[in-house]
N, C-alpha and C positions, 0 to 999 in steps of 0.2 A: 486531624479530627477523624473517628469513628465513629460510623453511625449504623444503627440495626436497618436492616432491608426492608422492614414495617417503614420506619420511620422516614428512611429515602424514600420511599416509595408515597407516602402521604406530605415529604416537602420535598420531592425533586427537585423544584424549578430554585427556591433557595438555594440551596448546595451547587446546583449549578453556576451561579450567581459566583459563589464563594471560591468555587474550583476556578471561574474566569477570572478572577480576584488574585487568582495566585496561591489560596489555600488548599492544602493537599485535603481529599478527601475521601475515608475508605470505607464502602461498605461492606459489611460483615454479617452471617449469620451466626446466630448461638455462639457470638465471639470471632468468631474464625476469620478472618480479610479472605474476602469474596475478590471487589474489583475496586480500582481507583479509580475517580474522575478527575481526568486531564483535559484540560482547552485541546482544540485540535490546531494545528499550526498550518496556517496558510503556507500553500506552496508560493517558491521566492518567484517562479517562472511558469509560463505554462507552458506544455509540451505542445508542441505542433510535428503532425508527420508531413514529408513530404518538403521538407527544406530544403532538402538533397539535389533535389530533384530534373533532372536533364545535366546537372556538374560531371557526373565520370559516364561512360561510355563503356562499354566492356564490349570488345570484336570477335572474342574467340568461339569459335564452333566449338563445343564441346564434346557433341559426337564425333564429330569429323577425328578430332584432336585427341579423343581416346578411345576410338573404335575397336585397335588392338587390343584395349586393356577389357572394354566391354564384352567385348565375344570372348577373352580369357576365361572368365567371372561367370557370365550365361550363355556361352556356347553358342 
């Protein structure tokens, strides 16, 4: 279905309805496909930071470990 930007715009919440429905829905000016309204899709998982967190260790100095290469590079 096409509808003019006037017309979305005075029944958004319908077309909204219709797009959750499953009907594609395109607005358009002066003919032209503008934008499509699509459902937004729940994400399946939520992201959490911080899972990781205390599992690896990393021991290395890394100044220590590339000091030569450092003073190479900046002297």
């Amino acid at each position: 279905m096409q509808v003019n930007l006037h017309d979305a715009k005075t029944h958004l919440s319908r077309y909204v309805a219709q797009a959750l429905e499953g009907e594609e829905v395109v607005i358009a000016k002066a003919g032209r496909p503008l934008v499509r309204l699509v459902p937004v899709q729940d994400p399946s998982e939520v992201r959490r930071g911080g899972f990781l967190q205390g599992a690896a260790v990393a021991s290395a100095d890394l100044k220590a470990d590339f000091a030569s290469e450092i003073d190479a590079l900046f002297g």
